[in-house]
N, C-alpha and C positions, 0 to 999 in steps of 0.2 A: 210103130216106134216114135212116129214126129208127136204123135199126139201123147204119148206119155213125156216126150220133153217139153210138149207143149203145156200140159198140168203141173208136171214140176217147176217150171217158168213162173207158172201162175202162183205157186203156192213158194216160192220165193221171192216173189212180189209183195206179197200178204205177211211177208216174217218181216221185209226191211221195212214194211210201213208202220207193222206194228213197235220195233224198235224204234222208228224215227218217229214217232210219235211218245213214244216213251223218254226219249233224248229231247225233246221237244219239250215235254210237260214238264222237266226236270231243268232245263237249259232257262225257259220261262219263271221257272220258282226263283233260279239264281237269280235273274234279272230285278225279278221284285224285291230281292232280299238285297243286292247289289246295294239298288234304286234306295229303297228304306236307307240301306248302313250310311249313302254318300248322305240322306238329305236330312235325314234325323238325327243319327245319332254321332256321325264324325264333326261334319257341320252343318250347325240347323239350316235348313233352307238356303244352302249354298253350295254349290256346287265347284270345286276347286278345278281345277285344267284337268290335273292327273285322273280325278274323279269323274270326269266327265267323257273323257277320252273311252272310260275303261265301262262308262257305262250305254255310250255309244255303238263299242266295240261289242258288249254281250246284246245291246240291241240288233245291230248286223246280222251278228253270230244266228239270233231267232229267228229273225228274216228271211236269210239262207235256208235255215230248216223247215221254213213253214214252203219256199218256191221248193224245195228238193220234194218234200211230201208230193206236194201239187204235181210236181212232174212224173212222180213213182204213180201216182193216182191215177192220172189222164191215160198214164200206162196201161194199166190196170184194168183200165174200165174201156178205153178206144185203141189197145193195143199197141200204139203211135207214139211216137219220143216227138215232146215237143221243141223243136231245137232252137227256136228265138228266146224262150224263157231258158233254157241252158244257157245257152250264151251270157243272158242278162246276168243268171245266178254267179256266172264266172265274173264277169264285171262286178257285181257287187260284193263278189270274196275278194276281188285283188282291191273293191276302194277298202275294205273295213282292212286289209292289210296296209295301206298306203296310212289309212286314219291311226291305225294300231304300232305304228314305226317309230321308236325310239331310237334316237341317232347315238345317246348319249355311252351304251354302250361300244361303241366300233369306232372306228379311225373316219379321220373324212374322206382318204381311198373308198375302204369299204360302201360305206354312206352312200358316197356317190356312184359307185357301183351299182348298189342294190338300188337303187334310183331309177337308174340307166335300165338295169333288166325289168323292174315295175314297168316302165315308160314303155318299152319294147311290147312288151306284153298287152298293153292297154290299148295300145296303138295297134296291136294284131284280132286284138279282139271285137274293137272298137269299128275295123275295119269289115273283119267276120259277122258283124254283126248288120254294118251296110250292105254289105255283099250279100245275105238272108231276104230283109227287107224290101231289095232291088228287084231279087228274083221272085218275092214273094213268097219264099219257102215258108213255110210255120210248121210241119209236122214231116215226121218221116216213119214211113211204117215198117213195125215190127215184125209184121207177118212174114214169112220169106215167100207167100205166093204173090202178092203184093210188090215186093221189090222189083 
């Protein structure tokens, strides 16, 4: 029985990399055509605040999907979750959310709220991530004979 959940594992491993590879090539085309729309044809060879923000923001966005592959991959292939590169991916979704934060909608309650829980978050993470480093951890394995 372990071993036909162990195949089914496997072969849902092989379905999310094939989608995140497809979300990848498709996330990527946007980026180009993003990149093109800011630099050519809105304004030549200029790049405005908003412009630049939003082309930042879909560069992050690949970035995320290319370490998320990597981690589905490492999976895949040495069984083991690599948890420092998770951490790091997390860190890097909350700066392209920090980068992607428009105040102009909300109050400056709100603002400063959502601020406060970023900050909270970054500092838990940040921390999570010394706490790995310290111990040395990089991998944790999958296997359950392993654990």
């Amino acid at each position: 029985m372990i071993e036909i959940v162990n195949k089914f594992e496997k072969i849902v491993y092989a379905v999310l990399m094939a989608l995140l590879m497809l979300v990848l090539a498709t996330s990527l085309i946007d980026l180009v055509w993003l990149l093109y729309q800011s630099l050519i044809v809105t304004t030549p060879y200029l790049l405005e605040t908003h412009e630049l923000i939003t082309v930042l923001g879909a560069f992050l966005l690949v970035l995320i999907g290319v370490e998320l592959l990597d981690t589905i991959k490492a999976y895949f292939h040495e069984n083991t979750i690599h948890v420092e590169i998770v951490v790091l991916l997390a860190i890097i979704a909350v700066a392209r959310k920090v980068i992607l934060l428009d105040p102009t909608g909300m109050s400056g309650n709100e603002f400063g709220f959502e601020l406060m829980g970023i900050g909270v978050i970054v500092v838990g993470l940040a921390g999570g991530y010394y706490l790995i480093k310290k111990a040395g951890i990089t991998v944790v394995s999958g296997d359950p004979e392993n654990t």
